[in-house]
LODRENMI-785492 format. One record per residue (C-alpha): residue number from 1; residue in one letter; x, y, z. Coordinates in nm, 4 decimals, m for minus. Layout:
     i   aa          x          y          z
   NUM    a          X          Y          Z
...
This chain:
     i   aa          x          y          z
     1    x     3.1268    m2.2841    m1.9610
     2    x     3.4726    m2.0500    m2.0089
     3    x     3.4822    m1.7544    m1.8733
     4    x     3.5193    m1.5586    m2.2003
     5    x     3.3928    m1.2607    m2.2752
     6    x     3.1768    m1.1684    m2.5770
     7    x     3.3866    m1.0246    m2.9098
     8    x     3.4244    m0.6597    m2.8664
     9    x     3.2385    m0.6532    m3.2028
    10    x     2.9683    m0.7746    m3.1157
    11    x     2.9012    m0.6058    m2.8237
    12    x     2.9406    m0.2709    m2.9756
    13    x     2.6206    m0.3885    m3.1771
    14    x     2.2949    m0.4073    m3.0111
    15    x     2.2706    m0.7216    m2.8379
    16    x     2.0423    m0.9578    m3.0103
    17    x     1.9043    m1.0737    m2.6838
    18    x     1.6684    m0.7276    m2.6547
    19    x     1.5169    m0.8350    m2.9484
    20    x     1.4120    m1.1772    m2.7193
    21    x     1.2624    m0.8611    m2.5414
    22    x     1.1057    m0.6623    m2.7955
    23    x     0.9324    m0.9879    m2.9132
    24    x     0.8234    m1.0958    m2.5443
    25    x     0.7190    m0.7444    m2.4660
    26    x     0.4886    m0.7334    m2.7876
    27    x     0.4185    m1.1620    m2.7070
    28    x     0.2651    m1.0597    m2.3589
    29    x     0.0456    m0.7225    m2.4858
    30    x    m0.1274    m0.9351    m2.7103
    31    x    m0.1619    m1.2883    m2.4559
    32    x    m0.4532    m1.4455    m2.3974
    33    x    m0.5289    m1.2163    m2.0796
    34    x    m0.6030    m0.9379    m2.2905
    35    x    m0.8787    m1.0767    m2.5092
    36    x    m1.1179    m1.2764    m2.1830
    37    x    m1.0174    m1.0693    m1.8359
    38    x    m0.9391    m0.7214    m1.9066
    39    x    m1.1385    m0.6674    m2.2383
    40    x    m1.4909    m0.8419    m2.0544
    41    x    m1.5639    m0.5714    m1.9160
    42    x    m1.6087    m0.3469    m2.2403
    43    x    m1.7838    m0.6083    m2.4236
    44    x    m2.0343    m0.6585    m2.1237
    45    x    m2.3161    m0.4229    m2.2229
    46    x    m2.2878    m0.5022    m2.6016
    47    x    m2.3418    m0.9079    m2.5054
    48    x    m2.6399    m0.7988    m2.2529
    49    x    m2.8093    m0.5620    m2.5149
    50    x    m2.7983    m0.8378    m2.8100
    51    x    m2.8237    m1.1647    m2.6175
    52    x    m3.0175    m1.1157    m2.3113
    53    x    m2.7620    m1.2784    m2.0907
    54    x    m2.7494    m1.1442    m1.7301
    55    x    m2.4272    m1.0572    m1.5570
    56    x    m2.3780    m1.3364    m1.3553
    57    x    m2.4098    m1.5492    m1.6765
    58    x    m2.2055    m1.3161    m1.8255
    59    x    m1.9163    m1.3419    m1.5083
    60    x    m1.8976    m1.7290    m1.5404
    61    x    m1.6982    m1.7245    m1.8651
    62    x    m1.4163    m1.5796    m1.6158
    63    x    m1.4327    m1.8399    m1.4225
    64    x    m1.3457    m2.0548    m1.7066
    65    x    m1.1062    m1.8731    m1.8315
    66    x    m0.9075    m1.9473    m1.4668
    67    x    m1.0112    m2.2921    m1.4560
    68    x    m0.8294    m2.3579    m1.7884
    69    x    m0.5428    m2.1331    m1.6768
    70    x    m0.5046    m2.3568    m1.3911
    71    x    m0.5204    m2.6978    m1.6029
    72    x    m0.2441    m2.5254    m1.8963
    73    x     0.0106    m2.3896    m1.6478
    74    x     0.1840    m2.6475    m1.5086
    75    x     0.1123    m2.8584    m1.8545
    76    x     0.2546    m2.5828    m2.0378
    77    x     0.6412    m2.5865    m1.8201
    78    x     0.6493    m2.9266    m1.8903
    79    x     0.5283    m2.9386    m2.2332
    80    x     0.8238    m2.6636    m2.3512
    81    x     1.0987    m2.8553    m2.1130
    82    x     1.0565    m3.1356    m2.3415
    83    x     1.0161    m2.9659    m2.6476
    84    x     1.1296    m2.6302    m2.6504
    85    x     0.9368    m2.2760    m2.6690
    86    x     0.9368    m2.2117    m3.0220
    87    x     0.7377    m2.5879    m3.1027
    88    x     0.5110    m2.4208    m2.8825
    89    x     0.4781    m2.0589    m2.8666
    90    x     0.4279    m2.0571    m3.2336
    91    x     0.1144    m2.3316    m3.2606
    92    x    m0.0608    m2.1876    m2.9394
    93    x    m0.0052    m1.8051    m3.1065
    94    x    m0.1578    m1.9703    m3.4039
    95    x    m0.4679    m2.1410    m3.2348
    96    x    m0.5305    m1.8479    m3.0221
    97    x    m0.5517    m1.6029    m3.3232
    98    x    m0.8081    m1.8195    m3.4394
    99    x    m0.9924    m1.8405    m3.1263
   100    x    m0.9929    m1.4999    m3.0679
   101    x    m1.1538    m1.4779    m3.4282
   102    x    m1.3765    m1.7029    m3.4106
   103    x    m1.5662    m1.4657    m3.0877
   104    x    m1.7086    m1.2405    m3.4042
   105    x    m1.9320    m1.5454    m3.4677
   106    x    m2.0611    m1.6247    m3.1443
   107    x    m2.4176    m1.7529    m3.1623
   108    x    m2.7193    m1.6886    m2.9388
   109    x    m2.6453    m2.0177    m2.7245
   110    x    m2.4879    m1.9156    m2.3728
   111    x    m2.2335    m2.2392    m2.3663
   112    x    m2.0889    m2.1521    m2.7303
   113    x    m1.9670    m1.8302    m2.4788
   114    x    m1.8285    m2.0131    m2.2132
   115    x    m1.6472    m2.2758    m2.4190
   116    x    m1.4569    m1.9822    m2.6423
   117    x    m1.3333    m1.8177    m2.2907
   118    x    m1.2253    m2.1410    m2.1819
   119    x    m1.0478    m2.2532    m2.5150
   120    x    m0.8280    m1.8992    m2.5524
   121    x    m0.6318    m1.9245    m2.2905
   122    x    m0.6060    m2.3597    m2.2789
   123    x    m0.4879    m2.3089    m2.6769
   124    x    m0.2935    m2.0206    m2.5955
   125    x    m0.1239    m2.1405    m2.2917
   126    x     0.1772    m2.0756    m2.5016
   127    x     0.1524    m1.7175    m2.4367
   128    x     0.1325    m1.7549    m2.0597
   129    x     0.4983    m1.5414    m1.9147
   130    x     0.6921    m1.8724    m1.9000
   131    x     0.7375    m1.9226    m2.2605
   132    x     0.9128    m1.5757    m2.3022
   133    x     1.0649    m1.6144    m1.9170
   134    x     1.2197    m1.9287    m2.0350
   135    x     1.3945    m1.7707    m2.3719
   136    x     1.4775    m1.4743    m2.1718
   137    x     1.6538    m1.6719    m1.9037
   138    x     1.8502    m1.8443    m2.1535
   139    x     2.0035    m1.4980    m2.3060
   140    x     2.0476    m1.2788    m1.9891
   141    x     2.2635    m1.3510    m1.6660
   142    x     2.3935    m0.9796    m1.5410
   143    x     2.0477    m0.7641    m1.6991
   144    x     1.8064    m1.0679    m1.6119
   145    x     1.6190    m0.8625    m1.4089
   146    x     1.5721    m0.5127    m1.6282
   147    x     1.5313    m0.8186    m1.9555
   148    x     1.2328    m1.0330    m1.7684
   149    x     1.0748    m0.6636    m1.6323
   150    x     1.0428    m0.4689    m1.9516
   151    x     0.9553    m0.8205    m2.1277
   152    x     0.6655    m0.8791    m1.8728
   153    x     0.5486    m0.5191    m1.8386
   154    x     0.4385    m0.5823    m2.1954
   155    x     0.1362    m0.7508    m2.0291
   156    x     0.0402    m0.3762    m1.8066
   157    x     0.0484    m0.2242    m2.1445
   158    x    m0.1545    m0.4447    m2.3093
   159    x    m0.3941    m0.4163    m2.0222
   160    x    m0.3919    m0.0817    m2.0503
   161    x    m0.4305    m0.0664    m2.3955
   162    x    m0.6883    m0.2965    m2.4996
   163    x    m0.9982    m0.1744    m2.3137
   164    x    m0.9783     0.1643    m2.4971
   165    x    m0.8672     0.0056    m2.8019
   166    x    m1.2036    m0.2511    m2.7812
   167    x    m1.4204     0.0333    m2.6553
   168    x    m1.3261     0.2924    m2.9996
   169    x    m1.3724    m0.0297    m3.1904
   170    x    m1.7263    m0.1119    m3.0688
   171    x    m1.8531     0.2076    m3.0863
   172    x    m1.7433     0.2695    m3.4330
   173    x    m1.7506    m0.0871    m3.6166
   174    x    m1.9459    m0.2873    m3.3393
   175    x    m1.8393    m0.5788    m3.1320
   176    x    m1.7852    m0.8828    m3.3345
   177    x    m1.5408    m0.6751    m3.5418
   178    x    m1.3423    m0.5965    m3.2328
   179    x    m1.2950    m0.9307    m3.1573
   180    x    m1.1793    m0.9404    m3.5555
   181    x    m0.9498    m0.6820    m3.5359
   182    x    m0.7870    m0.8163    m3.1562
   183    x    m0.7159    m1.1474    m3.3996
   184    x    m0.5569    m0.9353    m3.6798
   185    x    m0.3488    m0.7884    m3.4299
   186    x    m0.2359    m1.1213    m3.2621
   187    x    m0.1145    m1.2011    m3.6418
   188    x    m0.0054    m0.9281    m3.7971
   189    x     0.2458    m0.8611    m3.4904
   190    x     0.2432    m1.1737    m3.2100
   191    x     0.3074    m1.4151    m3.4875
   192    x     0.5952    m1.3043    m3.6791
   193    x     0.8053    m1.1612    m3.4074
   194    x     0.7449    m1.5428    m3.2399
   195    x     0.8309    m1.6933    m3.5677
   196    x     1.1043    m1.4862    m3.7197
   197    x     1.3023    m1.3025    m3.4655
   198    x     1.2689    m1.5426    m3.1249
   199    x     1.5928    m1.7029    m3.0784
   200    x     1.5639    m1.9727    m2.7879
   201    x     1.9144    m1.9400    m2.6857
   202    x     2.2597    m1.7159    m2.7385
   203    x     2.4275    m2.0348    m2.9038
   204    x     2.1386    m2.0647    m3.2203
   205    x     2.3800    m1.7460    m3.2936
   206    x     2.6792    m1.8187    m3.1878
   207    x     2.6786    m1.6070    m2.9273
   208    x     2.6366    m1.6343    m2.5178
   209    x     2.4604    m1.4811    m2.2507
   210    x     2.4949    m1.1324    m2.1555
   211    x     2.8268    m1.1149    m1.9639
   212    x     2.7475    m1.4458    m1.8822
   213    x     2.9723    m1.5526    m1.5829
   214    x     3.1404    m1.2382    m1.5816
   215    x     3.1070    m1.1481    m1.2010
   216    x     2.8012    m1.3569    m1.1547
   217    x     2.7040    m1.3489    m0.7723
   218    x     2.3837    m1.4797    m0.8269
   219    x     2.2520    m1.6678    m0.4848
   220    x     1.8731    m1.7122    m0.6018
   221    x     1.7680    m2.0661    m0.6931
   222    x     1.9113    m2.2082    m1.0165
   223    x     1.7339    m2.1305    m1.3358
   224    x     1.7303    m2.2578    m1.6825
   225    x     2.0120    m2.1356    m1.8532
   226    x     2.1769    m2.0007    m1.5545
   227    x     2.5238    m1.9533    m1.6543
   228    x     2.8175    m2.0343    m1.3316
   229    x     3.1044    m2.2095    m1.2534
   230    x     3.0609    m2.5382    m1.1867
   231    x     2.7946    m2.4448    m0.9635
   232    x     2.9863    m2.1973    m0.7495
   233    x     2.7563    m1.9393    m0.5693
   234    x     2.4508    m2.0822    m0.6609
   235    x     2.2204    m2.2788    m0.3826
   236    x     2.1630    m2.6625    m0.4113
   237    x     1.8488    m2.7454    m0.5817
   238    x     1.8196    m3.0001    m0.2816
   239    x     1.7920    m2.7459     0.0028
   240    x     1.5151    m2.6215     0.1070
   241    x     1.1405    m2.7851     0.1784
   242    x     0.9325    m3.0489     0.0115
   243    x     0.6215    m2.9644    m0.1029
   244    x     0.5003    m3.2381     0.1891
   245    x     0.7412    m3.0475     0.4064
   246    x     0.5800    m2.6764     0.3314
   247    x     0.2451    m2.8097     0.3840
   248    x     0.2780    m2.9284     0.7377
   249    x     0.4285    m2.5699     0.8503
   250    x     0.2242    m2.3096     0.9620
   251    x     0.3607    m2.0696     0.6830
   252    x     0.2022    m2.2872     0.3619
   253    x    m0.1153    m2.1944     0.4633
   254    x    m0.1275    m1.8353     0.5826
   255    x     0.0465    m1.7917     0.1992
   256    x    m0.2246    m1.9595     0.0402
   257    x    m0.5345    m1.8903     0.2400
   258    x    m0.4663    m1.5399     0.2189
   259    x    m0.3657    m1.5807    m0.2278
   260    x    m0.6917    m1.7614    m0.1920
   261    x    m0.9185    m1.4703    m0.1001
   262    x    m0.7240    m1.2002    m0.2491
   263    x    m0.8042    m1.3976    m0.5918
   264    x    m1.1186    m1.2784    m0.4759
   265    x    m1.1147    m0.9721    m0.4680
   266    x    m0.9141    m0.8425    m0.7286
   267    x    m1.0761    m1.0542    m1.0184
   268    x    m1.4295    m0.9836    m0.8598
   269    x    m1.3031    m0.5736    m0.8723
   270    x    m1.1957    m0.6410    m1.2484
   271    x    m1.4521    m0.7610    m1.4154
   272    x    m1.6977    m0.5599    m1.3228
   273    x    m1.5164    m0.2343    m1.2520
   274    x    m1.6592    m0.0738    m1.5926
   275    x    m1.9893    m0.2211    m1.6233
   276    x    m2.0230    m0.0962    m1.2855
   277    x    m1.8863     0.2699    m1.3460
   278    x    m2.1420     0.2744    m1.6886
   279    x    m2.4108     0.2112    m1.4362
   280    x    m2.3385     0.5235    m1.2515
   281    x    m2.3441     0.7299    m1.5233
   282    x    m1.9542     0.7246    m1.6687
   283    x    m1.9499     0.7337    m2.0415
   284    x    m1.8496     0.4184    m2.1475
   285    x    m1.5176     0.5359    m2.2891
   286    x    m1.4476     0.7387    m1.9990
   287    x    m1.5106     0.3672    m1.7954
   288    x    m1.2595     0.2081    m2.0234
   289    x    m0.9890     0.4877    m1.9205
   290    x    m1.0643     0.3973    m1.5512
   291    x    m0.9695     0.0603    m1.6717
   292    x    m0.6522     0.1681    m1.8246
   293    x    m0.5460     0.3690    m1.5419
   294    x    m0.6020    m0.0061    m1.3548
   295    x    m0.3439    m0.1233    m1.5992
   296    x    m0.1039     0.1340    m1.5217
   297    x    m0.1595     0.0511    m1.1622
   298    x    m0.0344    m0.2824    m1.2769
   299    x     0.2941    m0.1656    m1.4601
   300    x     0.3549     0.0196    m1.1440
   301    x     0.3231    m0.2707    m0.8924
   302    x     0.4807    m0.5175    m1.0930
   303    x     0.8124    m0.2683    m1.0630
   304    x     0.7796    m0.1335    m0.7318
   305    x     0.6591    m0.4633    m0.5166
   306    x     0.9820    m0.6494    m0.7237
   307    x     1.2073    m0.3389    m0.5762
   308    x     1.0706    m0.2781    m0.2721
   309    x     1.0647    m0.6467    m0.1786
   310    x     1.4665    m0.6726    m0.1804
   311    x     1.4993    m0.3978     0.0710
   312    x     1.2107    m0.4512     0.3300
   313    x     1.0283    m0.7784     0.4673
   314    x     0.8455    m0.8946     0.1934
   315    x     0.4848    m1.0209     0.4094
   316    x     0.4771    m0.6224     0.5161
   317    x     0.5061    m0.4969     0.1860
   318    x     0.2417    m0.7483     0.0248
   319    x     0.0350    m0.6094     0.3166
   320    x     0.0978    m0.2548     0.2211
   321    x    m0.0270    m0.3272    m0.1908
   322    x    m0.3227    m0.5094     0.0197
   323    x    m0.4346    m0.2068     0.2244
   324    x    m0.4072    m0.0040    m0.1453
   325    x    m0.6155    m0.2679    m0.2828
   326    x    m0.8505    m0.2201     0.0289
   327    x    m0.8923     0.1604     0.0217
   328    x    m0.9957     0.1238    m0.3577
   329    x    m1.2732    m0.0833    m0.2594
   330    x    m1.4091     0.1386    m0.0168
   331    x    m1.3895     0.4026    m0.2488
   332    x    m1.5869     0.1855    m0.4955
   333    x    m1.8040     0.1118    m0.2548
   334    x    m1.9125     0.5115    m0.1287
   335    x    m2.0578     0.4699    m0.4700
   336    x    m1.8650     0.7793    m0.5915
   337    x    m1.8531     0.8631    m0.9385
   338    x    m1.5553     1.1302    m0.9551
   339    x    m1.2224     1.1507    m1.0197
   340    x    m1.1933     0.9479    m0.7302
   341    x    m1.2763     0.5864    m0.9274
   342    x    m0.9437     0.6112    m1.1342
   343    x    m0.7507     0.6435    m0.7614
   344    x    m0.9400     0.3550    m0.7112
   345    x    m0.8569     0.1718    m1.0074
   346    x    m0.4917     0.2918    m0.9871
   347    x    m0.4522     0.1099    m0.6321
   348    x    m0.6821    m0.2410    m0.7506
   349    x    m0.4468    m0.2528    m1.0424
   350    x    m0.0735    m0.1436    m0.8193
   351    x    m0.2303    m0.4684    m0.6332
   352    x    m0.2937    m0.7260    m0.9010
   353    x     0.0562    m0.6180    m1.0581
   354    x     0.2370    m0.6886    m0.7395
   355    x     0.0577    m1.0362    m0.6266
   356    x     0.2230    m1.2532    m0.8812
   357    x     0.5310    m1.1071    m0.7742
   358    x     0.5074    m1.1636    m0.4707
   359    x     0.4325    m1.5071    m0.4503
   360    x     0.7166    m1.6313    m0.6076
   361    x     0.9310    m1.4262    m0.3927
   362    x     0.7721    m1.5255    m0.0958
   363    x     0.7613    m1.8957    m0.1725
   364    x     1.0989    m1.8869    m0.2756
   365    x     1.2182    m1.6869     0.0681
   366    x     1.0186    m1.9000     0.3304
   367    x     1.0362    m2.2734     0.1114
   368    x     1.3414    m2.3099    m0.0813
   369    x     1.4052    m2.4207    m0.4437
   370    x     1.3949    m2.7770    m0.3789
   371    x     1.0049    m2.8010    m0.4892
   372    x     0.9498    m2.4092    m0.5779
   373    x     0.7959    m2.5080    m0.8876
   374    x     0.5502    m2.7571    m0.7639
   375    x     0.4897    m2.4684    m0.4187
   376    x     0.4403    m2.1956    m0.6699
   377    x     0.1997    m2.3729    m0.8747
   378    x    m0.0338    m2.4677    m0.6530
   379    x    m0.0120    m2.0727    m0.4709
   380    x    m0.1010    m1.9685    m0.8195
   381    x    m0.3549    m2.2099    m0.8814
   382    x    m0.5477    m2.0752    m0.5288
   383    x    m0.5547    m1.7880    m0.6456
   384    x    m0.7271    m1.8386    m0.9949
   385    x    m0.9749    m2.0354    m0.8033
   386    x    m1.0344    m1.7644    m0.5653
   387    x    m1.0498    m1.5270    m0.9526
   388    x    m1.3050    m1.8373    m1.0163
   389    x    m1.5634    m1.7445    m0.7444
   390    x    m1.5038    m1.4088    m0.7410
   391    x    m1.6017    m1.2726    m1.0788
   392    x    m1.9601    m1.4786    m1.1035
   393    x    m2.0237    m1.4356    m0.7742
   394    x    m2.0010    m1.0873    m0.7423
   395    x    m2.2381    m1.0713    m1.0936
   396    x    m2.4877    m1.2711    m0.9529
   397    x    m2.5092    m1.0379    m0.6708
   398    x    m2.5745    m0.7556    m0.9121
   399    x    m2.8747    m0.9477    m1.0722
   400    x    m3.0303    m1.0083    m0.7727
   401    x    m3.0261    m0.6349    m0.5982
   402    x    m2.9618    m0.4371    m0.8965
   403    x    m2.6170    m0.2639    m0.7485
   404    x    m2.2640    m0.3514    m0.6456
   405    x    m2.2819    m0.2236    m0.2746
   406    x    m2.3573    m0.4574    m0.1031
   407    x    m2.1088    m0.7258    m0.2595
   408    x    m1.8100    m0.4440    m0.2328
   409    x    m1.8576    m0.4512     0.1630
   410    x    m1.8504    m0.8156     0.1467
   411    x    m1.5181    m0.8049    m0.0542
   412    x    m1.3618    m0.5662     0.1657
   413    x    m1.3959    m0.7790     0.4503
   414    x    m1.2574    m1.0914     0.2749
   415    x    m0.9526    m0.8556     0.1847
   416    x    m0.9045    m0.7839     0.5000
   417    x    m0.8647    m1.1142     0.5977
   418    x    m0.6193    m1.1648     0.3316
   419    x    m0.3910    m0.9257     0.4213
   420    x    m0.4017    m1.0141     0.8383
   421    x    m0.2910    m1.3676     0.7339
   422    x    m0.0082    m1.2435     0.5109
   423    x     0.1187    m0.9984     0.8193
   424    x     0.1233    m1.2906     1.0343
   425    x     0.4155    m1.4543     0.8569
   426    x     0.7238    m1.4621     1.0627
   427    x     1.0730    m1.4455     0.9773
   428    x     1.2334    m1.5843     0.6990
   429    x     1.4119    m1.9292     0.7907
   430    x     1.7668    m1.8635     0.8379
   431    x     1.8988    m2.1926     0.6260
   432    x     1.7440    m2.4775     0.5134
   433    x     1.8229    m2.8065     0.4812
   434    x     2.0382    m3.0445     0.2079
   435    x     1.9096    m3.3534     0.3388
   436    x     1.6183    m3.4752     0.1051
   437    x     1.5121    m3.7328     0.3824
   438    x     1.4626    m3.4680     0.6822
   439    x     1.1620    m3.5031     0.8748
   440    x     0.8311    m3.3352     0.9307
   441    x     0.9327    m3.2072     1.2567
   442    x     1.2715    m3.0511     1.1659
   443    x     1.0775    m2.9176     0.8647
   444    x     0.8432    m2.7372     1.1361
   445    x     1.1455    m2.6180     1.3258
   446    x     1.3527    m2.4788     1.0304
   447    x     1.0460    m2.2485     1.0013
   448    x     0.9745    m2.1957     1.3666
């Protein structure tokens, strides 16, 4: 691609690429996150009081909410590779709307429940960040960053939103018309920025990327719609590890034994964080605040982890958000009741906002590119199955002794674990290797 840069007329105009924002900021607010994992635990005590269901009933339709999260992912990269986001994004927008609809009819029987959380996010897998990553990609090269952070932040203020949005709604025109109004929301503002401002790429326009190749000194892996010349500066697609490769190192599995149980913990913390305030006495709208400020947690540790990550050793600053996730268990588990709940929520959520960061970061630092996706997909996929077994398990505890105590010690301790395995990383390797046929051993020592 030539080095020319954009008409001074059309850069005097705002670019239409933060539009690609706008519409991926709104996009993730309203994804399928928002309607099963942080709005479950306002509609908790509204499903108890008319169906009878228990809490660890209850807790199970998280865990298949993550088990169809972990089928759509890789599906869904795939899927838009060979068809584009638009042929996507729009259906699964579409189907999820419907979906999320459809919850204001839910019957009496406890599987119609569990197959609705499992269907909004496997219909909606178009809404999962690499749709709007992808476009976003595509438009940016020198504000990539500042584009794919607001865009994705949408999803802390949706989290942060929603709870007191479903809470105002329940108590005023009951539950199944919160789950109506969530759907009016996905298509009165989801749909139509998807369908008539999202432009997959600068050339639909005749346009080009943000000062695309204009000083570019990008050295991350190569991304879709990465704009250079003829390949200068970038890294080879071919160096770095296997996925065979990373699994025989040492490294592979402190990374995803520690994702594992910190999957754990934070979706065990999440689901039941305002059920279990309301059972100390918090107003219910006073528990959906607490989780707001959780939400805000997560704007703030999606931004902060991302910054503080490219100045100091990545391992030691997941540890750090770990120990913050730590303390707010303990503080959960004291039992306390004050002001000292929304500290806790603000470190559980600075947590959960930095994790996902951080495993792509530290996959990418300690693997390569040359199987990053397949790496990062199967980190991410420990730890929704560790969000699996956390959520129902930690409800079942409450229906057998009546409190979350006990379980909240137990969590603690697994988090602890988690974060000693991340601190035991060692250096980053210092190169890795072009050679697509190198060995298991000088895999091992390019990590040593």
């Amino acid at each position: 691609m030539c080095n020319v840069r954009p008409d001074p007329i059309v850069r005097s105009r705002i670019f239409y690429g933060w539009w690609n924002v706008a519409t991926g900021f709104v996009g993730m607010g309203l994804s399928y996150a928002m309607f099963t994992v942080f709005a479950f635990g306002v509609f908790v005590k509204p499903l108890e009081d008319e169906f009878g269901w228990t809490r660890g009933e209850l807790s199970f339709a998280i865990t298949m909410t993550n088990f169809a999260v972990v089928i759509a992912s890789p599906c869904l990269g795939f899927i838009i590779d060979k068809y584009g986001v638009r042929r996507v994004l729009i259906p699964s927008v579409i189907m999820m709307g419907l979906t999320v609809a459809s919850m204001g009819l839910l019957s009496a029987n406890l599987w119609h429940f569990y197959a609705l959380y499992f269907l909004i996010p496997l219909l909606g897998a178009g809404t999962l960040p690499q749709s709007y990553s992808r476009v976003l990609i595509a438009w940016f090269s020198r504000r990539r960053g500042i584009a794919l952070g607001i865009s994705l932040a949408g999803f802390g203020v949706g989290a942060m939103l929603v709870p007191i949005v479903a809470q105002l709604m329940i108590e005023n025109y009951g539950w199944r018309m919160a789950y109506a109004g969530f759907a009016v929301a996905v298509f009165a503002l989801a749909l139509p920025m998807a369908v008539f401002i999202l432009k997959e790429s600068p050339a639909e326009m005749g346009l080009q990327a943000d000062d695309a190749a204009v000083g570019n000194t990008d050295v991350s892996a190569p991304s879709v719609g990465s704009d250079t010349d003829s390949g200068k500066n970038t890294v080879s697609s071919n160096t770095g590890l296997s996925s065979t490769q990373a699994a025989r190192t040492t490294s592979y599995w402190l990374i995803l034994v520690s994702f594992l149980l910190v999957g754990i913990g934070i979706t065990s913390i999440i689901a039941h964080l305002v059920p279990m305030l309301i059972d100390r006495g918090i107003a219910p709208a006073s528990a959906a605040l607490c989780m707001s400020s959780l939400a805000l947690g997560l704007i703030a540790g999606r931004v902060l982890a991302g910054f503080l990550m490219d100045y100091f050793f990545a391992p030691y600053v997941a540890a750090c958000f770990l120990l913050g996730l730590l303390a707010g268990i303990i503080i959960l588990a004291t039992g306390t009741s004050g002001v000292l709940v929304f500290v806790a929520a603000v470190c559980v959520g600075m947590a959960t906002g930095s994790e996902i960061s951080e495993i792509a970061y530290i996959c990418s630092r300690y693997f390569g590119p040359r199987a990053f996706g397949l790496i990062y997909g199967i980190m991410f996929a420990a730890f929704q199955l560790g969000s699996m077994v956390g959520a129902p398990l930690m409800g079942l505890y409450y229906d057998q002794a009546g409190d979350y105590i006990g379980a909240l010690w137990v969590v603690a301790g697994i988090v602890v674990i988690g974060t000693i395995l991340i601190a035991l990383l060692g250096p980053y390797p210092e190169r890795f290797p072009d050679n697509p046929d190198m060995d298991t051993a000088q895999a091992q020592a390019t990590q040593a």
